[in-house]
N, C-alpha and C positions, 0 to 999 in steps of 0.2 A: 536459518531458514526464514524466519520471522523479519530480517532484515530484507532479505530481500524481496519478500514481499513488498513490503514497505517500499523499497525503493521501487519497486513496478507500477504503484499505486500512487506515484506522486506526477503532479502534472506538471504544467510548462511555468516559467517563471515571467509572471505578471509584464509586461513589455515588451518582451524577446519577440521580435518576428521569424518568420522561417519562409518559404515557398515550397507548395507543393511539386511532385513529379511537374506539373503541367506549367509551373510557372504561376500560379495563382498566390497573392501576396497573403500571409496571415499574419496577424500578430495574436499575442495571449495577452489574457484577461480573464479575472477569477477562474484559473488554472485549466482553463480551456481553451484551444486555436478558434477564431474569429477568421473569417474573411476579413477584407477590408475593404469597405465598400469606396466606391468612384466619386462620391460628390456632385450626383447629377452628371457625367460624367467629367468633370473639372478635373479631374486628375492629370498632371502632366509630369515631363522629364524631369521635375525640380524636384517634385516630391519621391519617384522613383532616386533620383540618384539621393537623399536620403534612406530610404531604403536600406538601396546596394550598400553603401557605406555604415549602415547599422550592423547588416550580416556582411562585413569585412571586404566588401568589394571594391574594385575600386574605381567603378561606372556603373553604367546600366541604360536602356530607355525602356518606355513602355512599348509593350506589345499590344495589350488590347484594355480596354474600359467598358466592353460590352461582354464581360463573361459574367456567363449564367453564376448566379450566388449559390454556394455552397454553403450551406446553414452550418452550425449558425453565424452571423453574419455580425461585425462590427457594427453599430449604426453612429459611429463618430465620421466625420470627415476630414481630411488630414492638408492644411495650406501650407507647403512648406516653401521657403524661401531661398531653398538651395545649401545651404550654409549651415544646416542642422546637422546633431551628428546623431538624430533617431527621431524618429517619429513622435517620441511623445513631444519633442522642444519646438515641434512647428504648430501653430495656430491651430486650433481645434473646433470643430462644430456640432455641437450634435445634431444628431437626426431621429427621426422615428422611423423608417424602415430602408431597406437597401434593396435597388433593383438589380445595379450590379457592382460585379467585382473587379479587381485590379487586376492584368497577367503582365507582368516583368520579368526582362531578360538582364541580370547580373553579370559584368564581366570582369575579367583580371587583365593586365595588361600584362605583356610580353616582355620583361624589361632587359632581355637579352636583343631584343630589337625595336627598339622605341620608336615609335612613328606618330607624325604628326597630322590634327585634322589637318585635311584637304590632300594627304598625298595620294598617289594613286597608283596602282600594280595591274599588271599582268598576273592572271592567274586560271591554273587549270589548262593550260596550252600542253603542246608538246614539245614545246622550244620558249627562249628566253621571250623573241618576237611575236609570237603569238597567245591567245587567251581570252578569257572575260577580264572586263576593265571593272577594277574596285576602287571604289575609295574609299577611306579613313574616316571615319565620322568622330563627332563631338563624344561620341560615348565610348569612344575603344574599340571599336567591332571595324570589321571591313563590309560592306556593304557594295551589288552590283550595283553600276549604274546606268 
């Protein structure tokens, strides 16, 4: 019984990030979830698709850079270069407080149907010939256009 107390009583492990229900990015720090604040909003796709590729994704982009902060809040700022494979390995800034948050959308690719940017479907029709027209983005997702 004592163990698993213990085990309930333990928190996240120093680095690891996760995203909330909503999509808001967190990482841990002395065994507490952290928002992770925007960098004035500076935050873009490069530092998202580290992220995604930290928690095992393998894309993502940002969704928004104006989400309300959820305390308590990271106040580092995170310049990644695309090429990292976790947020602690890209450039770091600190700060003294954060206005906002980061919200990213994570995806996996299909790899029973690979597709490439720029292609583009028919989708949601009732027939092959008709539909909304999507395309294939930089990040894995399909997207109207």
């Amino acid at each position: 019984l004592l163990l698993m107390m213990v085990g309930l009583c333990v928190g996240c492990t120093s680095g690891s990030v996760r995203l909330t229900d909503s999509g808001i990015l967190q990482i841990c720090k002395n065994n507490e979830w952290r928002t992770v604040c925007s960098a004035d909003l500076d935050w873009g796709n490069l530092d998202t698709a580290v992220a995604c590729r930290q928690l095992e994704y393998d894309g993502g982009y940002t969704q928004s850079t104006y989400t309300r902060v959820i305390v308590p809040v990271d106040p580092v700022y995170y310049h990644c270069n695309g090429s990292e494979n976790k947020l602690q390995d890209c450039e770091m800034q600190a700060g003294s407080s954060c206005s906002y948050g980061v919200t990213i959308v994570c995806v996996r690719r299909n790899v029973s149907d690979p597709c490439n940017s720029g292609d583009i479907r028919l989708w949601g029709g009732e027939s092959e010939y008709e539909g909304n027209i999507e395309l294939y983005t930089d990040h894995g997702v399909w997207s109207a256009v």
